[in-house]
Backbone as CSV, one residue per row, in Angstrom:
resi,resn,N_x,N_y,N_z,CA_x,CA_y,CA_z,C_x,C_y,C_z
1,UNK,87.975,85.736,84.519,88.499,87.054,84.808,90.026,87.017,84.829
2,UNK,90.669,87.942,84.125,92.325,88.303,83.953,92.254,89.563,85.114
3,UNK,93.096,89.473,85.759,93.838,90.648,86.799,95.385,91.435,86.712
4,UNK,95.377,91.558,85.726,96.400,92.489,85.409,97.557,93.581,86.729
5,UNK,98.388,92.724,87.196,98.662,92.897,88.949,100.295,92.874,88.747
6,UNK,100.990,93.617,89.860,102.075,93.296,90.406,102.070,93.401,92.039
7,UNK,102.963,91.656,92.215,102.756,91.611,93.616,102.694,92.291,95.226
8,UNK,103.534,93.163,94.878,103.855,94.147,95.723,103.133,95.312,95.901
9,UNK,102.334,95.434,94.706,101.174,96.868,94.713,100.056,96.731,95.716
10,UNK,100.241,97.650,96.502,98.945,97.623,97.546,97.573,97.588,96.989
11,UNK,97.490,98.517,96.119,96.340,98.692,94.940,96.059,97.588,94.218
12,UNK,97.133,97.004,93.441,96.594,95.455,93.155,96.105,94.807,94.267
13,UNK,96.712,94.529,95.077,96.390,93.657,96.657,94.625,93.981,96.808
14,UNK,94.666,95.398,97.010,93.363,95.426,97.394,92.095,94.527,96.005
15,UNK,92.532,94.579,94.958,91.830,93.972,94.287,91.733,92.621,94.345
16,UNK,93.059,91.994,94.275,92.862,90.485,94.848,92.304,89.707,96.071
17,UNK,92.583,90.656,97.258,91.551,90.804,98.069,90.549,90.147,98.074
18,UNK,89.710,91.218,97.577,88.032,91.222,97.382,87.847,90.539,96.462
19,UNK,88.532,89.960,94.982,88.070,88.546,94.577,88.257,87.216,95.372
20,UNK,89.395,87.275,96.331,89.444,86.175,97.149,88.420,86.258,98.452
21,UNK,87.979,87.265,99.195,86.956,87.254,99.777,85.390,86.954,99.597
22,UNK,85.324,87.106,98.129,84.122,87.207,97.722,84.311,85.392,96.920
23,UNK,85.427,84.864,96.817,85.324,83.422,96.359,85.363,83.154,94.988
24,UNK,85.981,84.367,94.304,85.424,84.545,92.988,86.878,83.900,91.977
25,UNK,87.171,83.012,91.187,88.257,83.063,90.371,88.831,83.726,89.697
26,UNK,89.942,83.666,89.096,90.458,84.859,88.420,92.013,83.992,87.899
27,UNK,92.516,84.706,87.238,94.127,84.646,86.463,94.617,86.064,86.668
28,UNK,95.626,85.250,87.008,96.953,86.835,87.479,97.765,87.118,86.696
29,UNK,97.844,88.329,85.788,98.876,88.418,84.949,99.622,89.618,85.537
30,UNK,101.135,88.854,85.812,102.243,89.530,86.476,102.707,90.796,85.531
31,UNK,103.130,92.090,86.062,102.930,93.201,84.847,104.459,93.768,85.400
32,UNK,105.419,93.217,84.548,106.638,93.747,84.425,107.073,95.032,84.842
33,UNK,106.764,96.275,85.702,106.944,97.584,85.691,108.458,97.795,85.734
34,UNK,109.258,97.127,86.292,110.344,97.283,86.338,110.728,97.521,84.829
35,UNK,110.348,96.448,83.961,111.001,96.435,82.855,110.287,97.440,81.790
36,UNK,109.371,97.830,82.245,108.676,99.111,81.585,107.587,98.345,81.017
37,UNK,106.757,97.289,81.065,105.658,96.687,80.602,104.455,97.803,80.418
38,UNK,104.613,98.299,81.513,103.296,99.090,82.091,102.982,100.336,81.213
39,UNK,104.227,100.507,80.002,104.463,101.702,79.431,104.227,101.281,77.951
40,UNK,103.792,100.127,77.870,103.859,98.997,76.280,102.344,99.173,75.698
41,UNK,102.709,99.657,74.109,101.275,99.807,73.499,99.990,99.401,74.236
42,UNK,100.665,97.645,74.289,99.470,96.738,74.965,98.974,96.884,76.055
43,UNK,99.602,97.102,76.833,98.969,97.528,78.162,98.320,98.713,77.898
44,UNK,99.149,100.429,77.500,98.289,100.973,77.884,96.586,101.218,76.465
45,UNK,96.573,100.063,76.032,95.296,99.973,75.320,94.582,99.609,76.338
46,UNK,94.707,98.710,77.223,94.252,98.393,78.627,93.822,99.618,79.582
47,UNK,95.120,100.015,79.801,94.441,101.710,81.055,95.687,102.548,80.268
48,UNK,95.388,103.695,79.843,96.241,104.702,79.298,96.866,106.081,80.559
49,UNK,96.102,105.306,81.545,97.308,105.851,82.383,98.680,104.873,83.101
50,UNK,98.986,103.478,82.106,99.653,102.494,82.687,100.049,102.525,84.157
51,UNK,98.656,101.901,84.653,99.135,101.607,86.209,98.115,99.848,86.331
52,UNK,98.785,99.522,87.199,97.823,98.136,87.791,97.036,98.886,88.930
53,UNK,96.002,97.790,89.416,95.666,96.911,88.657,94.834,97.036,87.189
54,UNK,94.367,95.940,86.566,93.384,96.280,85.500,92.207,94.511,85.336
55,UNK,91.074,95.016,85.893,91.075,93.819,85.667,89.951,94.058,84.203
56,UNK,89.939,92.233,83.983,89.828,91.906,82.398,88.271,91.339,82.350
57,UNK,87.529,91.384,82.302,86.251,90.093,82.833,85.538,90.381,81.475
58,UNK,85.997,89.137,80.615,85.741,88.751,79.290,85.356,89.790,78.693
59,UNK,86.367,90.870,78.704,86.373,91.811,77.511,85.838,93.256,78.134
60,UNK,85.554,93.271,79.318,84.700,94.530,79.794,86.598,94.786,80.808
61,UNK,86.891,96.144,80.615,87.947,96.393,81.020,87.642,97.321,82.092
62,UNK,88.089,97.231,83.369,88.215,97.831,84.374,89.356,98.292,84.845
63,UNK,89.632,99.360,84.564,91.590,100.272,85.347,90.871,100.516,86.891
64,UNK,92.028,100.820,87.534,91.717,101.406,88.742,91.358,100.578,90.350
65,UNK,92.121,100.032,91.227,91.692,99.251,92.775,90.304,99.797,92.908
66,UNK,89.925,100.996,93.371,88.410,101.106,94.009,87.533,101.174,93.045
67,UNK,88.232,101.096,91.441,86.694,101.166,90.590,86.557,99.751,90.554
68,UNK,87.704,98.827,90.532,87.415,97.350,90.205,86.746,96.607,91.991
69,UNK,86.774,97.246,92.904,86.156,96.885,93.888,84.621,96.958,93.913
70,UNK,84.273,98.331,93.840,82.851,98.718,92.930,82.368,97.591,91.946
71,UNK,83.110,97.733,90.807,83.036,96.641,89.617,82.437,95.127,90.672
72,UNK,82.935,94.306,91.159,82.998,93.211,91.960,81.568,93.439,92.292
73,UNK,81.480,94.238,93.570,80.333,94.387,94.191,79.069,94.631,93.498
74,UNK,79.031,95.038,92.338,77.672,95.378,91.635,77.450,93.745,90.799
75,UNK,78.913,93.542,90.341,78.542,92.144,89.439,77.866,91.251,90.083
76,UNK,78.390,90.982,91.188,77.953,89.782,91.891,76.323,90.022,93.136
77,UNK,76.021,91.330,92.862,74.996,91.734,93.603,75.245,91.929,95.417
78,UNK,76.592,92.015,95.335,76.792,92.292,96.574,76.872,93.259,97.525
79,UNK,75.385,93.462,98.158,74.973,94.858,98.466,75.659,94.713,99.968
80,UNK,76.096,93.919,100.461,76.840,93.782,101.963,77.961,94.516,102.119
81,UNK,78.376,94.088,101.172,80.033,94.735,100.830,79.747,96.234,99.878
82,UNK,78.798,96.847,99.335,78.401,97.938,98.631,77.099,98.495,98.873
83,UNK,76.535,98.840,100.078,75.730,99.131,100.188,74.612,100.272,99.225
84,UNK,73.484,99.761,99.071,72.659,100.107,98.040,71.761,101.493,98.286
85,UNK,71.490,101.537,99.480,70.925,102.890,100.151,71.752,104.036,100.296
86,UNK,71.564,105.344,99.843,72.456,106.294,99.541,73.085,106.600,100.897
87,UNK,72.908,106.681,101.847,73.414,106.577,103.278,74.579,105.810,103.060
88,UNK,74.344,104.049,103.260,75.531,103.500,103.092,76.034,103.715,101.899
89,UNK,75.983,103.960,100.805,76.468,104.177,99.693,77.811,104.981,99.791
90,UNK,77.346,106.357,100.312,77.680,107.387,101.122,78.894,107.215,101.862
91,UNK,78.836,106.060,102.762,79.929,106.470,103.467,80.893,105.451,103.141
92,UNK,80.584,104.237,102.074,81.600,103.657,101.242,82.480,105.088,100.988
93,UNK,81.621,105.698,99.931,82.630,106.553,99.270,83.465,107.490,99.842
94,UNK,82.941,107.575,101.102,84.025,108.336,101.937,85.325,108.261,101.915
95,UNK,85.328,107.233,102.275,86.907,106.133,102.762,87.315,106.091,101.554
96,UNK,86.717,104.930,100.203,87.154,105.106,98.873,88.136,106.503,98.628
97,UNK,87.585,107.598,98.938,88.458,109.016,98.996,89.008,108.758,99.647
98,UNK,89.231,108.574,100.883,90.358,108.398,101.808,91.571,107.610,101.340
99,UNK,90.782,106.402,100.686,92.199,105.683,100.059,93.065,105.884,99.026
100,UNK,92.267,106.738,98.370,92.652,107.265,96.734,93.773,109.052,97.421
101,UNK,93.501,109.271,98.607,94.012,110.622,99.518,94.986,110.563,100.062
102,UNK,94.594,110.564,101.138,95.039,110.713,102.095,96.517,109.745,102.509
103,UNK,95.717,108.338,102.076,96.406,107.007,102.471,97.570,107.071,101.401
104,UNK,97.051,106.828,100.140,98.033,107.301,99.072,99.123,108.015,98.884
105,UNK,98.914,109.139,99.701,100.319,109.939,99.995,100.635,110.198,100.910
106,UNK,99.875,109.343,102.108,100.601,108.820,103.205,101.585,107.562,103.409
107,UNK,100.720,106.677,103.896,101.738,105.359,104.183,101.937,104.541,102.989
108,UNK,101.312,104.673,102.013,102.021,104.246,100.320,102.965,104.657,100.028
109,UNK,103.118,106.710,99.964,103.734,107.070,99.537,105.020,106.507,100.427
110,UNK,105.363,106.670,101.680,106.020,106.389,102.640,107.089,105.171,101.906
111,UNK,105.636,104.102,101.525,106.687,102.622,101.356,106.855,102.865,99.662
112,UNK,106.822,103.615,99.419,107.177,103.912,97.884,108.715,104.206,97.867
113,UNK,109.430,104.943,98.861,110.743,105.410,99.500,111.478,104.259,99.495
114,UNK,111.058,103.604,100.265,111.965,102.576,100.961,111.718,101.065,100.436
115,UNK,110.618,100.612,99.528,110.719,99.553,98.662,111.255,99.998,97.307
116,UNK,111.035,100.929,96.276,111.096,101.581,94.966,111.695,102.682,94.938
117,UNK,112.649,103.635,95.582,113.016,104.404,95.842,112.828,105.646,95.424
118,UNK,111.660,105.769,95.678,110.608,106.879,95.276,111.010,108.302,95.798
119,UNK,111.121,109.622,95.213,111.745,110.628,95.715,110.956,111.739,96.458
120,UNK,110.322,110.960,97.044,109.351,111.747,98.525,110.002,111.958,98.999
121,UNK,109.693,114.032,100.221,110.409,114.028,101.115,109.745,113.135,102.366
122,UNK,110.927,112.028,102.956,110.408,111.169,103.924,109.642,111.691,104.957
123,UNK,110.222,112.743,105.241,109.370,113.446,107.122,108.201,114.153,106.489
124,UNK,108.157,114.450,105.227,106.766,114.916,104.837,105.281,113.724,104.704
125,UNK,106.062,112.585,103.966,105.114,111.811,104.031,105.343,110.526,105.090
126,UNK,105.573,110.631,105.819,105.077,110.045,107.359,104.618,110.697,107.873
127,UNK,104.923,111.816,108.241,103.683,113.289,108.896,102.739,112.561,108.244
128,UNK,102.245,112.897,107.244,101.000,112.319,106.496,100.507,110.957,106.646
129,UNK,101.226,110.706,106.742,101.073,109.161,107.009,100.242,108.879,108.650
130,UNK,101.005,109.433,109.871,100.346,109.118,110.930,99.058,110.446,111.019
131,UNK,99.157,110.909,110.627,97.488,112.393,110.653,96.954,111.249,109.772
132,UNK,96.673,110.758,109.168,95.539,109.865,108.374,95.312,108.476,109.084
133,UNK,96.367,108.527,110.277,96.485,106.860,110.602,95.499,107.208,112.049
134,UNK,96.444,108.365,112.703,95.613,109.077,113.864,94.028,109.650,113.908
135,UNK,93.415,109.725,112.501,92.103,110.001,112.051,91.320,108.399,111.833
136,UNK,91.983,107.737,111.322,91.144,106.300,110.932,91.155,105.461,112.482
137,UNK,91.907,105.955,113.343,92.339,105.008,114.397,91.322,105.342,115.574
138,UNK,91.027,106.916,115.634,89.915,107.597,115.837,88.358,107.154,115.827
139,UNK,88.183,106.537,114.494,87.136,105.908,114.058,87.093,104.784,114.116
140,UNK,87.520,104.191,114.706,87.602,103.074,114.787,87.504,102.728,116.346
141,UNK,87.600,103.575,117.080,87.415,102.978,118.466,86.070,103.263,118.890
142,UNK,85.034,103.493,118.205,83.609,103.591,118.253,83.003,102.835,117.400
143,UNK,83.896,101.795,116.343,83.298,100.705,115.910,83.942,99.797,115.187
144,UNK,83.926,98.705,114.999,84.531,97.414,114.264,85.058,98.023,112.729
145,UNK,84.168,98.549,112.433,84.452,98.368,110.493,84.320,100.199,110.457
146,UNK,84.931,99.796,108.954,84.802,101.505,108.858,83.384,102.227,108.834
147,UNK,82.586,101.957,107.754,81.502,102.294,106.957,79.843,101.722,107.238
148,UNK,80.019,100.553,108.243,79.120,99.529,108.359,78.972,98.826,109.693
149,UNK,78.134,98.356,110.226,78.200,97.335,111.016,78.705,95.773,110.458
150,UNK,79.198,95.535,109.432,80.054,94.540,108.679,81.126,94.999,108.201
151,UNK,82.122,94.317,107.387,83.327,94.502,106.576,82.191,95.155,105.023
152,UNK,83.197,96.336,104.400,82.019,96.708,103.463,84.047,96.817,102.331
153,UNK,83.440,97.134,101.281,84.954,97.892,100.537,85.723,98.513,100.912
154,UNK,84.689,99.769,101.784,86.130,100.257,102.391,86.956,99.944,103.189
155,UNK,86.408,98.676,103.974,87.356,98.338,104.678,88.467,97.572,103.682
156,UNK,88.108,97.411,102.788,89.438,96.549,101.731,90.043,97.735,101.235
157,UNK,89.736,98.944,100.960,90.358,99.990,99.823,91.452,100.383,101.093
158,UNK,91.051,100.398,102.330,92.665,100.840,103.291,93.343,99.421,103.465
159,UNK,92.785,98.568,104.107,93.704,97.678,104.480,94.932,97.745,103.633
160,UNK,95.384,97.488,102.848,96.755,97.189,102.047,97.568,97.901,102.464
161,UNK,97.723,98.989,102.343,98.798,99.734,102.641,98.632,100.637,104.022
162,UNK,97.758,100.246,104.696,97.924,100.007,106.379,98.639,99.037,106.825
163,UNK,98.600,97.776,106.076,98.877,96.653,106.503,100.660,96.888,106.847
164,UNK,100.982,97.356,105.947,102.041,97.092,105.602,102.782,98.448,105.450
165,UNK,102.208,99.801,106.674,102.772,100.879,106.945,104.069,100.697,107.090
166,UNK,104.737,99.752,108.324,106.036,99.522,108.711,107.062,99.587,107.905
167,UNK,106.458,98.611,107.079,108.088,98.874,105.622,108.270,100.535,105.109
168,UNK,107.018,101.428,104.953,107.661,102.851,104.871,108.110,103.437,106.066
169,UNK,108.856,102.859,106.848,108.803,103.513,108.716,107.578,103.967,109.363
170,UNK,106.751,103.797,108.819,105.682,104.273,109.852,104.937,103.391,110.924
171,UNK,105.066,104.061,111.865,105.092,102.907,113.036,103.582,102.652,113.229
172,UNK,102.952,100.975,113.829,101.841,100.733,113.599,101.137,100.973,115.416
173,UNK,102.303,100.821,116.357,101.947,100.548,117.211,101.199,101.207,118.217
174,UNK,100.970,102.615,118.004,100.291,103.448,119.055,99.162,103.053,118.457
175,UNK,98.706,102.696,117.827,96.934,102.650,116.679,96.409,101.142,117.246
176,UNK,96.112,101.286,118.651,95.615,100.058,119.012,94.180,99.765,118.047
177,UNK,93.704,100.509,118.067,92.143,100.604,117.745,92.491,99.723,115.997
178,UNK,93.291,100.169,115.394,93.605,100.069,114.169,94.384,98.435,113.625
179,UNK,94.924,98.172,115.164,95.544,96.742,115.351,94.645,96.200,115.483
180,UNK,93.616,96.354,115.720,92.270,95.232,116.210,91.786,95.392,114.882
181,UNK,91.241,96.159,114.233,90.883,96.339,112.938,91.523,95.247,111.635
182,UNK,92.723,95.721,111.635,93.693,94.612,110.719,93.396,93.404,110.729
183,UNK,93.845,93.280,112.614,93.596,91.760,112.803,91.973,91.103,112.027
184,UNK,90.941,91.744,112.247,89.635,91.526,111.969,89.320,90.996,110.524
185,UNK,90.240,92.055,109.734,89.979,91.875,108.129,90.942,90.756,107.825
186,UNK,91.984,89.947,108.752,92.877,89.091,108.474,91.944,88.096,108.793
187,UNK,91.159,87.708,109.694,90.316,87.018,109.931,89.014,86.639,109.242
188,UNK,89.063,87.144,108.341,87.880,87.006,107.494,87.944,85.760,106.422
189,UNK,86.688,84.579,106.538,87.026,84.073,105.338,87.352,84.093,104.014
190,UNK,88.720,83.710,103.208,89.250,84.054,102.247,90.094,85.044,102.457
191,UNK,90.253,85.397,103.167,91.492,86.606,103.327,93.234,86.418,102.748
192,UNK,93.479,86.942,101.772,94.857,86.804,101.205,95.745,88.283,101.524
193,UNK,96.950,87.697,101.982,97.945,88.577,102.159,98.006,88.873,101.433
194,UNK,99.145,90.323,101.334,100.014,90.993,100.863,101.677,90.830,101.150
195,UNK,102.058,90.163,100.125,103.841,89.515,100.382,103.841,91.322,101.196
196,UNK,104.953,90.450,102.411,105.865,91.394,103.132,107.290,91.715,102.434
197,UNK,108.038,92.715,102.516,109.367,92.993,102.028,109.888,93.282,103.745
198,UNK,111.676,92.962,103.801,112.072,93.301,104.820,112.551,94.895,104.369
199,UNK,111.806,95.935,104.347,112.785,97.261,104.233,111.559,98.364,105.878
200,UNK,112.499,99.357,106.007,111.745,100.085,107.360,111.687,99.279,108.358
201,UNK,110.707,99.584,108.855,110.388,99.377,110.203,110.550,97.785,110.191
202,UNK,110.118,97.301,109.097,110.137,96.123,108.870,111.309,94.845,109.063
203,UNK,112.046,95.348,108.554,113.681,95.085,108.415,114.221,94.855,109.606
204,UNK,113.821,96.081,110.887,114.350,96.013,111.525,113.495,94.816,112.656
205,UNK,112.518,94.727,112.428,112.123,93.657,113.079,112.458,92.095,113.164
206,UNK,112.683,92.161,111.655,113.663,90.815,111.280,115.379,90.743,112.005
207,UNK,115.483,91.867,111.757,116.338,91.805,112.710,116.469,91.596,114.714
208,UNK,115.218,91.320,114.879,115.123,92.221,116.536,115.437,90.454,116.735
């Protein structure tokens, strides 16, 4: 399997993720966006909306973090992490929306500002940012995982760019419920970070 990724993408992250959780190998091909790679014939023969991730698995092409999470979970028969009964099915896809939503033009958009200098208005998307953080944080104090009595996808399709709210200023710390959560999915065998940047909230911690 080729993974078509840049390091810093939460969306890639979440894909590397769940191949490193699930134990699965892979090759990382680093995707230039800066230099406009992502905009190159070749790539977008790959996904024609040039975005990462994309993964490659001998010729069957997958665009998209939560379709290549899906992708994972069906290949490998992993009904734990994708539940097979329309119930759990169900409330995978909930969150999946949530991450592709809410989160997206919340605390992504947020660190889109302040890593890539993305031209969001800031107080618009941190508003957004904590109403989606204050809703998941909600749900979470009536149970471990989002979707499941286990870790399922959705708990991988938010983590990333929860993880790493701070660098768009958005503060992590009133979301106890949500700190226990993190911690949980950090704890999981195979669990791979997401490189930190010092910018936001972040920055200033390096500094404290």
């Amino acid at each position: 399997m080729k993974l078509y990724s840049l390091s810093l993408s939460g969306h890639a992250h979440r894909a590397r993720l769940f191949l490193s959780l699930l134990g699965v190998p892979y090759e990382v091909v680093e995707v230039d966006l800066a230099g406009g790679q992502h905009k190159s014939p070749d790539f977008l023969a790959l996904n024609p909306f040039g975005q990462v991730p994309v993964l490659d698995d001998d010729g069957t092409i997958v665009p998209d973090s939560n379709a290549i999470l899906v992708y994972l979970a069906k290949k490998f028969g992993r009904g734990d992490w994708l539940p097979e009964d329309p119930e759990g099915a169900a409330r995978v896809q909930r969150w999946l929306s949530v991450a592709a939503g809410p989160i997206a033009f919340g605390p992504a958009a947020a660190r889109l500002v302040t890593l890539f200098g993305a031209s969001f208005d800031t107080g618009e998307v941190i508003a957004r940012a904590h109403a989606i953080l204050t809703l998941v944080d909600a749900e979470l104090s009536a149970r471990d995982w989002l979707a499941a009595g286990h870790p399922t996808i959705a708990d991988v399709a938010l983590y990333s760019y929860i993880a790493v709210a701070p660098e768009g200023n958005v503060d992590l710390a009133p979301y106890a419920h949500l700190g226990a959560w993190l911690a949980r999915i950090e704890a999981l065998p195979g669990f791979e970070p997401l490189p930190r940047s010092a910018v936001g909230l972040s920055a200033e911690e390096g500094r404290a």
